[in-house]
C-alpha positions, 0 to 999 in steps of 0.5 A: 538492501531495499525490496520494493514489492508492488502491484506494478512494474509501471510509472502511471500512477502515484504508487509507480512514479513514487518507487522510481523516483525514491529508488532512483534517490536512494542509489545516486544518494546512497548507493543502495541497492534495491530490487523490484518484485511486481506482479507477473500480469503486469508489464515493466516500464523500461524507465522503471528499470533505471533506479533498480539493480534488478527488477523480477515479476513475482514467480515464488514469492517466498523463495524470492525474497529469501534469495534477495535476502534485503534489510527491509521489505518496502510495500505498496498496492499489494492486495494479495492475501498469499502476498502478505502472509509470506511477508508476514511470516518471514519476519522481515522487516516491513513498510507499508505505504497507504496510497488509497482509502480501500481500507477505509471504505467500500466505495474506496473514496470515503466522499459523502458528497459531490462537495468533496466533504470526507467521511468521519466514521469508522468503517461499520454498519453504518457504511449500509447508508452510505448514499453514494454506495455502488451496493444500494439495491437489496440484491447486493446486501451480501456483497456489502458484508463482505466488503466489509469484512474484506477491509477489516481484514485488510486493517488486521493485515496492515497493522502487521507492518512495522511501519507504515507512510500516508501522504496526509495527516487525514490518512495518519487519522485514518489509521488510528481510527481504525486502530491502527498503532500511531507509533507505526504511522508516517507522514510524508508526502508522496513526492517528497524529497529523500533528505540529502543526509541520513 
């Protein structure tokens, strides 16, 4: 039994249209049963609903997925600190899947320019000249500080997971910069096919 945990119960984004179109696979291919747990702020897509044999806002996390009780705990866009303790303290079985760059930058985009040229540094002090920072009058230097103790942490967090997907082979880079182990790090891309034999 797969459990999907994310942000979502929605299809419009890149997190969304990858749990529906993967879960779907997995049933039709496999016959796997996988549930969806997702924030109880957010609406379900009806769509959403056809690749899952049951899909729950998140109500009591901890008590949810012990009565689940799934094989392994797929996780995206999960951002919640009390979300990823609960994961972590189960001891379940758990993947990540990085589908953006907030742990790796402050503005979220790691771009260094309008040319579309990515940062190479790691995230640090030097993150305090970045030109493009949203934090570049004096008023908003604590707020820097804690932005990058938040992705620090968010890293730590991370690195929790016993494995964890990235669509490129610059996010994988990524990972490891910011030390993650590479023995955990998977590259595949978000629209991938699920392969036809396990």
């Amino acid at each position: 039994k797969v459990l999907w945990v994310n942000a979502t119960g929605k299809i419009d984004d890149s997190a969304g249209m990858y749990i529906y179109t993967v879960s779907k696979k997995l049933k039709e291919l496999f016959s796997i049963k996988s549930t969806l747990l997702y924030d109880l702020s957010s609406e379900i897509d009806k769509e959403m609903l056809r690749g899952f044999a049951a899909a729950f806002p998140v109500i009591d996390l901890k008590k949810q997925i012990i009565q689940i009780d799934p094989d392994v705990v797929f996780i995206h866009n999960v951002l919640e600190q009390k979300w990823i303790n609960i994961l972590s303290d189960l001891k379940i079985p758990a993947v990540r899947y990085v589908h953006d760059m907030n742990m790796f930058c402050l503005k979220g985009d790691r771009l260094i320019n309008h040319y579309g040229q990515f940062c190479m540094e790691k995230v640090g002090p030097k993150c305090f000249f970045c030109s493009k920072s949203d934090f570049n009058n004096e008023n908003q230097i604590g707020r820097k500080l804690t932005s990058i103790k938040k992705t620090k942490k968010m890293q730590l967090d991370i690195n929790l997971s016993e494995k964890i997907f990235v669509s490129s082979l610059y996010m994988k880079w990524l990972l490891i910069q910011h030390d993650v182990e590479e023995r955990k790090c998977i590259v595949s891309p978000v629209m991938g096919d699920v392969p036809k034999q396990a």
